[in-house]
C-alpha positions as CSV (number, residue, x, y, z in Angstrom):
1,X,-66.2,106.6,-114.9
2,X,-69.1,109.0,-114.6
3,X,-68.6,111.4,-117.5
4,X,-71.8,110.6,-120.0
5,X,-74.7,112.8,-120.7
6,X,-76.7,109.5,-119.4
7,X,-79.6,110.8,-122.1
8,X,-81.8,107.8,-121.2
9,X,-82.1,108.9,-117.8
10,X,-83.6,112.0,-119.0
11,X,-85.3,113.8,-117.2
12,X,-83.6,112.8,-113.5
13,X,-80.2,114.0,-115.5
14,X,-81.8,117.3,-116.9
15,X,-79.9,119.2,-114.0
16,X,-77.4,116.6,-112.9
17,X,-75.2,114.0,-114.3
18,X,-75.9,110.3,-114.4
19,X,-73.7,109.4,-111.1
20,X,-75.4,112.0,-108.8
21,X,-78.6,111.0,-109.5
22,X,-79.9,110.2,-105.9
23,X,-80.8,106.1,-105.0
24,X,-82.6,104.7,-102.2
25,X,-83.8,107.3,-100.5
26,X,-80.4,108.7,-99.2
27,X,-77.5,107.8,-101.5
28,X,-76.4,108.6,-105.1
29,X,-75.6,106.0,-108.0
30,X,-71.9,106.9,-107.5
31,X,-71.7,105.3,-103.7
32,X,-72.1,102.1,-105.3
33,X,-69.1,101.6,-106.9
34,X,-67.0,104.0,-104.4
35,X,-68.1,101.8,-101.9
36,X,-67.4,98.7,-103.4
37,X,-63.6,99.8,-103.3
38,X,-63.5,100.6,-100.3
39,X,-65.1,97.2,-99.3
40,X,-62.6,95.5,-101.4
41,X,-59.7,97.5,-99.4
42,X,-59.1,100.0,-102.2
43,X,-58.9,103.6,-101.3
44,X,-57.3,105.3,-104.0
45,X,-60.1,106.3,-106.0
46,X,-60.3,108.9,-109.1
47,X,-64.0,110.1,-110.5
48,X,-63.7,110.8,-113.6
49,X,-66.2,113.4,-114.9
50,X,-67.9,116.3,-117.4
51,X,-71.2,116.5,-117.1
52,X,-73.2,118.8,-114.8
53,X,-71.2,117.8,-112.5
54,X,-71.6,120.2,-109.5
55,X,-73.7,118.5,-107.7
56,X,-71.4,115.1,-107.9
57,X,-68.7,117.3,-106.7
58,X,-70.6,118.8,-103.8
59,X,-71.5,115.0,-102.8
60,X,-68.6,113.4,-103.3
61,X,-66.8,116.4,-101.2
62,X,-69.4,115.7,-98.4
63,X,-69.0,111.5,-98.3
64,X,-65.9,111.1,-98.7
65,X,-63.0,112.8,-96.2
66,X,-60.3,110.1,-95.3
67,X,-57.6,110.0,-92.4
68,X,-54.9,111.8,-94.5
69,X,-52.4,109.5,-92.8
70,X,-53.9,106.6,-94.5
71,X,-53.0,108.0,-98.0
72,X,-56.6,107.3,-99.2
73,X,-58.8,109.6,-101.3
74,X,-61.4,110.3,-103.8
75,X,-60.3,112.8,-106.4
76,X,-62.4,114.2,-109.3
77,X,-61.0,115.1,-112.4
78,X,-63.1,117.0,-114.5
79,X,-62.5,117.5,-118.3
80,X,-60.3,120.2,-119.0
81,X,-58.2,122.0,-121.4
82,X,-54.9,121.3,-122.2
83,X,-52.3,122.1,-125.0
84,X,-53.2,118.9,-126.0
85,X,-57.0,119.9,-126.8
86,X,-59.8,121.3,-125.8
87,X,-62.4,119.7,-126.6
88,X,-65.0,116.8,-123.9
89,X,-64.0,113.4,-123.4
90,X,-64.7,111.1,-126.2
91,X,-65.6,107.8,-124.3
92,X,-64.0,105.8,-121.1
93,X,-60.6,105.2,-122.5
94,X,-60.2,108.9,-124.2
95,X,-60.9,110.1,-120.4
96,X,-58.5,107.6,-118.9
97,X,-56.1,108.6,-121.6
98,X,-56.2,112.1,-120.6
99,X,-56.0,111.2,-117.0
100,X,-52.7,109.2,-117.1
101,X,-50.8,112.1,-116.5
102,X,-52.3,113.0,-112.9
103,X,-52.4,108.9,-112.2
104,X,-48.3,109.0,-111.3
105,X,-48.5,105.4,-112.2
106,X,-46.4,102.9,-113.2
107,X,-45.9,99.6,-115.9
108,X,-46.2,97.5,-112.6
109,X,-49.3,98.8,-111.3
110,X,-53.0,97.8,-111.4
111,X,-56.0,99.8,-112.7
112,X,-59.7,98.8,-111.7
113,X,-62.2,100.4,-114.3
114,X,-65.6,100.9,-113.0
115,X,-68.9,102.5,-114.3
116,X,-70.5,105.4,-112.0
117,X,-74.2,103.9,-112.4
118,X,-74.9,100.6,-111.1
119,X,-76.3,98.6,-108.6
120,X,-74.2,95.4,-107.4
121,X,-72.2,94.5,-104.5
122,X,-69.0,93.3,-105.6
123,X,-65.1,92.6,-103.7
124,X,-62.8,93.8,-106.3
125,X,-60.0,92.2,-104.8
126,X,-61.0,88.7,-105.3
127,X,-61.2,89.9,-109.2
128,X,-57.5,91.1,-108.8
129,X,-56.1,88.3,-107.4
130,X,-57.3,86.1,-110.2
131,X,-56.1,88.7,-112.5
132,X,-52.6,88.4,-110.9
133,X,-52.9,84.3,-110.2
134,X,-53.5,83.7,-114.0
135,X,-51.0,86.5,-115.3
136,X,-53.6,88.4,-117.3
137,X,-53.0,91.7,-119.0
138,X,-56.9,92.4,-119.0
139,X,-59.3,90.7,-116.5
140,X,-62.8,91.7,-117.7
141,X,-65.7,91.0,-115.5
142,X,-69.3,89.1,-116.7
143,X,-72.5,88.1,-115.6
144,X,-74.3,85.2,-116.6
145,X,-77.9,86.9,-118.4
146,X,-81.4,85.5,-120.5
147,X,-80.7,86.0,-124.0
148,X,-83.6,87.8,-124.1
149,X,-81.9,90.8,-122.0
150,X,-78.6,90.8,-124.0
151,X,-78.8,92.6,-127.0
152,X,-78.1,95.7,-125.6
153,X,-74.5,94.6,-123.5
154,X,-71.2,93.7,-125.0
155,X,-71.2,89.9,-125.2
156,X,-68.3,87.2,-124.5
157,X,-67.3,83.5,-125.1
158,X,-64.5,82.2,-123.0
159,X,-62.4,79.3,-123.8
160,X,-60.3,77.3,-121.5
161,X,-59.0,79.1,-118.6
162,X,-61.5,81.7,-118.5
163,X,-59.9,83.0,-121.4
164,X,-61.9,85.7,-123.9
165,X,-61.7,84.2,-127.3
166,X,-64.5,86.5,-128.8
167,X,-66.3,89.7,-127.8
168,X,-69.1,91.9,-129.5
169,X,-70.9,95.2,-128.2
170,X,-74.3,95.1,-128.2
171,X,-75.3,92.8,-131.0
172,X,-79.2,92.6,-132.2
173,X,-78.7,90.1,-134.8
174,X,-80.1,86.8,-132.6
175,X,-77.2,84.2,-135.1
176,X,-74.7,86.1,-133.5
177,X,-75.8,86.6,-129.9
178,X,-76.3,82.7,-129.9
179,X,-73.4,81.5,-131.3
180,X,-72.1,83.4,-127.9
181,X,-73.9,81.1,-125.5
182,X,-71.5,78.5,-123.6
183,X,-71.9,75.4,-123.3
184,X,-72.4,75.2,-119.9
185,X,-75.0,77.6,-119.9
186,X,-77.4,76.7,-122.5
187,X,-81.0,75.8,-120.6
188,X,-82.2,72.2,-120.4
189,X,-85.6,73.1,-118.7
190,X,-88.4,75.8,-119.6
191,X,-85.5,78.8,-118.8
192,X,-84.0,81.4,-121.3
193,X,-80.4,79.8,-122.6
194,X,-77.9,82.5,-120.9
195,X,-74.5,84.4,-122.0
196,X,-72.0,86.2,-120.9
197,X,-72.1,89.8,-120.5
198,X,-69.7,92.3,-119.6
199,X,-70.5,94.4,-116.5
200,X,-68.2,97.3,-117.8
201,X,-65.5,96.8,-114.9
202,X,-62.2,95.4,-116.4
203,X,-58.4,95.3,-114.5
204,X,-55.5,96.0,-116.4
205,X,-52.1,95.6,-115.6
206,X,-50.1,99.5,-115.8
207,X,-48.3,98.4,-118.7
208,X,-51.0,96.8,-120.8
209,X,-53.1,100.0,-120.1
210,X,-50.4,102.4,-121.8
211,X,-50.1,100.0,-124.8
212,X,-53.9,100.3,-125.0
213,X,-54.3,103.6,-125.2
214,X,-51.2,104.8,-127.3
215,X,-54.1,104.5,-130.3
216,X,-57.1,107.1,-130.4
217,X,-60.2,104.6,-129.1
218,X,-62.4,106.4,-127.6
219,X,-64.4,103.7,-125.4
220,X,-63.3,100.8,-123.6
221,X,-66.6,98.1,-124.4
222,X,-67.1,99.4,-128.1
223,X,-63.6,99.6,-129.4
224,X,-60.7,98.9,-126.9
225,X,-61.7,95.6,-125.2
226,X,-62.7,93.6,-128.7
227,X,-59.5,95.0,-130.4
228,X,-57.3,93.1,-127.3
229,X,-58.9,89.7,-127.7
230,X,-56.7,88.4,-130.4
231,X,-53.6,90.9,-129.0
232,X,-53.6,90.0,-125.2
233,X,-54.1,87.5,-122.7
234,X,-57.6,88.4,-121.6
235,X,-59.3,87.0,-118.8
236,X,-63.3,86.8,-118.1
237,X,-64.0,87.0,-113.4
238,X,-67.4,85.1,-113.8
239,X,-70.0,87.3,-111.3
240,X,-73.3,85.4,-110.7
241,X,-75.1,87.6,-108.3
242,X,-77.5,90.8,-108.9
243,X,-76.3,93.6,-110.8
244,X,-78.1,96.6,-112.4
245,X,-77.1,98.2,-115.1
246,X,-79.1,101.3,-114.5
247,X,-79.6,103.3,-117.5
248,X,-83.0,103.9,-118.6
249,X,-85.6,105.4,-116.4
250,X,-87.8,101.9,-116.0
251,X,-84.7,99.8,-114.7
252,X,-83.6,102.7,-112.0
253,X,-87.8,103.1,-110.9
254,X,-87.7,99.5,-110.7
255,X,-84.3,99.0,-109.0
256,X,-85.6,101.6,-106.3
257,X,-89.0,99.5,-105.5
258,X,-87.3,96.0,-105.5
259,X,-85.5,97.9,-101.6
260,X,-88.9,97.6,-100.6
261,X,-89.4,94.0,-100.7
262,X,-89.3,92.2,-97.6
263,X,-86.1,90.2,-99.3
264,X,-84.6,92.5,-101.8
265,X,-82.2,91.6,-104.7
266,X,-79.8,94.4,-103.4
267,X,-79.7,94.6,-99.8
268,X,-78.6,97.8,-98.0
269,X,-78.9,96.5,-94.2
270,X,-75.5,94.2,-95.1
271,X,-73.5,94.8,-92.3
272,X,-70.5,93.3,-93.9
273,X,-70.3,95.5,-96.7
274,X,-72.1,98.8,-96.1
275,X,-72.7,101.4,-98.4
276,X,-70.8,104.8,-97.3
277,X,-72.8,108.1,-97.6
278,X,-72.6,111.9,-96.0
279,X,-72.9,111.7,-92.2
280,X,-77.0,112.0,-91.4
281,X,-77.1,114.6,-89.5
282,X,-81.7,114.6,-89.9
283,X,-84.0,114.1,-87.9
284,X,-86.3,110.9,-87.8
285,X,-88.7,110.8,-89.7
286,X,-92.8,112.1,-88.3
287,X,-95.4,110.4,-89.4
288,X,-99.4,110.4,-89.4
289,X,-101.8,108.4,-89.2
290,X,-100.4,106.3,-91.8
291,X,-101.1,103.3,-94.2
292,X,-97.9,101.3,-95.3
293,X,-97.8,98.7,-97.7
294,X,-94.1,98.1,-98.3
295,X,-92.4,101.6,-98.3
296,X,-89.8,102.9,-97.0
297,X,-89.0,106.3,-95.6
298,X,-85.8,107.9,-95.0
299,X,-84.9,110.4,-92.3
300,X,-86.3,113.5,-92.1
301,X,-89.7,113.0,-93.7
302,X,-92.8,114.6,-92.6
303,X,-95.8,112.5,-93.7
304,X,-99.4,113.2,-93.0
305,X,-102.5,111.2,-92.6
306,X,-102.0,109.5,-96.1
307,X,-102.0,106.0,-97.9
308,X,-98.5,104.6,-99.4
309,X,-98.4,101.3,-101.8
310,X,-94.6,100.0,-102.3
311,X,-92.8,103.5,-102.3
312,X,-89.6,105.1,-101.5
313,X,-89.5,108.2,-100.0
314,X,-86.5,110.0,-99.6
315,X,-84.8,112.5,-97.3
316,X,-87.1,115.3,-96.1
317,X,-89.7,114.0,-98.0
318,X,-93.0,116.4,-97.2
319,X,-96.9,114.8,-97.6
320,X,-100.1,116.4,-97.1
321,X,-103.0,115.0,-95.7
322,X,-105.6,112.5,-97.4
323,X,-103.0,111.8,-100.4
324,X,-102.4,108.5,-102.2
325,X,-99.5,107.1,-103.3
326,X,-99.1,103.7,-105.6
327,X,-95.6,102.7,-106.5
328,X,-93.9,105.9,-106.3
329,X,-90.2,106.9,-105.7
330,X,-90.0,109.8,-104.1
331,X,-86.6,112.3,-103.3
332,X,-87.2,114.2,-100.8
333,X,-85.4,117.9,-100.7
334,X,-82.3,119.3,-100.3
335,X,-83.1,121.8,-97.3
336,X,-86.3,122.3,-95.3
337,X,-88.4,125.3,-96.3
338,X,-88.8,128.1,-94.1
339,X,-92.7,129.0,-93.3
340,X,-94.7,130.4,-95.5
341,X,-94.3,134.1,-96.0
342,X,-97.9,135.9,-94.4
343,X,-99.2,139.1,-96.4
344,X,-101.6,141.1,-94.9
345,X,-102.7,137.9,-92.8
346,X,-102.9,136.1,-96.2
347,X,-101.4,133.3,-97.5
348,X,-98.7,134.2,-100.7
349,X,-100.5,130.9,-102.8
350,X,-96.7,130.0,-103.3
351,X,-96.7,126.3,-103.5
352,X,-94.6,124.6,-100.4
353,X,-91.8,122.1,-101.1
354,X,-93.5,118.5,-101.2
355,X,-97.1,117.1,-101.9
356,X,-100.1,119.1,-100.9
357,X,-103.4,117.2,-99.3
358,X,-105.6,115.1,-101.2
359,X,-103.0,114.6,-104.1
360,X,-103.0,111.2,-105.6
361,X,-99.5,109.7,-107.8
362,X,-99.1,106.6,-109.4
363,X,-96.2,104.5,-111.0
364,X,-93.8,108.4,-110.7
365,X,-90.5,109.2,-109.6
366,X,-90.9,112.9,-107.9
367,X,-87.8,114.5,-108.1
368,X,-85.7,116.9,-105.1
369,X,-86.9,120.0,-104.4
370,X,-90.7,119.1,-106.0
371,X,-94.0,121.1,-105.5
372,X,-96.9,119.9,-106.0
373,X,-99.8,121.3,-104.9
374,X,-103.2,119.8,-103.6
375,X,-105.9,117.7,-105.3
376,X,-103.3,116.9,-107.9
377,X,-103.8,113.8,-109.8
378,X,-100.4,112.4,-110.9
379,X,-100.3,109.0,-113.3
380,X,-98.7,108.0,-117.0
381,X,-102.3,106.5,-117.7
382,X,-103.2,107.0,-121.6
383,X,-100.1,109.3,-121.9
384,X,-97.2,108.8,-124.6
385,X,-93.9,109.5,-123.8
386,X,-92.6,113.5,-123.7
387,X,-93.7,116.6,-121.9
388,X,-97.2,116.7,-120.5
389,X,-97.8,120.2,-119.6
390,X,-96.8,123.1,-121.1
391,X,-94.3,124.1,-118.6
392,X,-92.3,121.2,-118.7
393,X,-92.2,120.2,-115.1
394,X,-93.8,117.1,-115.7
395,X,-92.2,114.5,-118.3
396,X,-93.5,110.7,-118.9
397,X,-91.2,108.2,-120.0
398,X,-90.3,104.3,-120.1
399,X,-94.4,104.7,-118.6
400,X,-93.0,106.4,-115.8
401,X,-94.7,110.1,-114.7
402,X,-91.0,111.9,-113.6
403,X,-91.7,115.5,-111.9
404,X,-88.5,117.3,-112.4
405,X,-86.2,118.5,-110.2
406,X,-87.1,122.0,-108.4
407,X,-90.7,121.4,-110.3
408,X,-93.7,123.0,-110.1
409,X,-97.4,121.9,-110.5
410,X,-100.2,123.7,-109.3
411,X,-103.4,123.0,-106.9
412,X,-106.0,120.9,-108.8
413,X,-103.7,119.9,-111.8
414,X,-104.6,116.5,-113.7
415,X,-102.2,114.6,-115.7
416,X,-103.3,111.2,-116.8
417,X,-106.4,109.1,-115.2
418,X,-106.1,107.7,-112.0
């Protein structure tokens, strides 16, 4: 599923939907969850999506070409008008609901629902096997989580069997989100009692899916799932390992910085289970003379005589000399820039594509295609969430300085104290 507007994202989906939102230097949120099927031996894979979606397209069209003898694909379906309507989709189950009729499926098959922007690392096919082993019609999966981090997920108790005997969506009301902790995980130390939450991927059996969508629910967590517990034998796939729900910018800054730990919660270097991308076709990456305090740099970057303090810079990242960077995810571009154009022996005074010398940045995510010129000062200090310049190319948000995609900000400019 990666059809919302993903509005708490905002800024990094201004020209691009949640899903294509570029991760770790060299990957988007949507190879997460692709990948993960195709670890778990699943390669028939539909995207659903709405939202400025040509970017995802282009991606996905890149990745993603399989051995057409092997029958496996990723296809996109887009919102569209039918006879039926003509209006966007209305949640996850009103865009699986308009799907069906390009799925060719049947009663007796299985459907694995995923979310287009997480982090997690997850074999799907040990959640359908215990879906099948226990003869569920709905399998949902959940992750153990502090109290303290689950008001804003949908919320289970399971009974025996790992069956679902009551679900809410997102309650705030601290009764209720209590009466949902189990048991087994209430804390007997100094540590945060724990519940259940849903991770937004469920399995349904083919014919438990139609009879779930004959109604007009819009979304699967909100309206579909809590309506089944009383009508269907639904299951709970217990997953206690790391997984990011990344929807606000703060949790996808911070999901980005935690790859630069010397042991990272999500580890990209697993062999086993790699995560799939467009062949690299860059160069490697030039550098300077350099200080580097746990960063990373993808291919293609050309880095100057600068300092770096836990960053992530992306593909064909650009950096002046003399800069300063502290905790800063960084993009990259899309294309390398040809020189500058020479009038008259004189330079244009068009800002390049990347970071000019002597610029500092702090605690900011600078976004593809970025120019920011020199002796820039960069940081979300004593500034309140919103614009910060007139011509909106610089936003703060969460405490987080985002430079927008294709963004400009010129020599000498000074947002926040550094």
């Amino acid at each position: 599923m990666g059809g919302g507007r993903g509005t708490r994202l905002y800024p990094l989906t201004k020209l691009r939907c949640k899903p294509a939102v570029p991760l770790a230097g060299k990957y988007r949120l949507v190879d997460i969850p692709i990948s993960n099927c195709i670890n778990s031996g699943y390669n028939r894979i539909y995207l659903l999506s709405q939202f400025n979606t040509a970017s995802l397209h282009r991606h996905v069209q890149d990745a993603y070409r399989f051995d057409r003898f092997g029958k496996g694909f990723v296809e996109i379906l887009s919102a569209e008008q039918t006879e039926h309507g003509d209006d966007w989709y209305q949640g996850t189950a009103d865009a699986v609901r308009r799907n069906l009729i390009h799925f060719g499926a049947d009663p007796n098959d299985v459907f694995v629902i995923l979310s287009g922007d997480q982090l997690y690392r997850m074999d799907f096919s040990k959640m359908v096997k215990d879906h099948l082993k226990r003869g569920a019609e709905v399998t949902v999966a959940a992750k153990p989580v502090p109290l303290s981090e689950a008001s804003g997920l949908g919320l289970l108790r399971i009974g025996e069997d790992s069956r679902i005997i009551d679900f809410v969506e997102k309650p705030s009301d601290p009764e209720v989100i209590g009466r949902l902790v189990p048991p087994e995980l209430k804390s007997s130390g100094q540590e945060e009692d724990r519940c259940l939450a849903s991770m937004g991927i469920y399995v349904f059996g083919g014919a438990s899916m139609f009879d779930a969508l004959e109604g007009d629910a819009a979304d699967f967590g909100k309206e579909i799932i809590p309506s089944l517990v009383e009508k269907k034998d639904i299951r709970c796939h217990v997953f206690d390992d790391y997984w990011e729900d990344i929807g606000t910018v703060r949790s996808f800054f911070e999901a980005n910085l935690q790859l630069t730990d010397d042991l990272p919660s999500f580890d990209f270097y697993e062999e086993g289970h790699p995560i799939y991308n467009y062949p690299d076709l860059l160069p490697t990456a030039k550098l300077g003379d350099c200080s580097l305090n746990r960063t990373t740099i993808a291919s293609g970057c050309m880095v100057g005589n600068s300092n770096f303090n836990r960053c992530m810079l992306g593909v064909r990242s650009i950096v002046g000399n003399g800069c300063s960077f502290d905790h800063v995810v960084m993009m990259g571009a899309d294309c390398y820039e040809s020189p500058e154009p020479k009038s008259k022996g004189k330079s244009t005074g068009l800002v390049p594509i990347g970071v000019g010398d002597g610029t500092r940045v702090e605690e900011a995510i600078i976004d593809k295609n970025a120019r920011i010129g020199r002796n820039v000062i960069l940081s979300p200090k004593g500034l309140s969430d919103g614009w910060a310049d007139e011509g909106q190319n610089v936003y703060v948000r969460d405490g987080i300085v985002v430079v927008v995609k294709n963004a400009l900000v010129e020599d000498g400019t000074k947002i926040g104290h550094s």
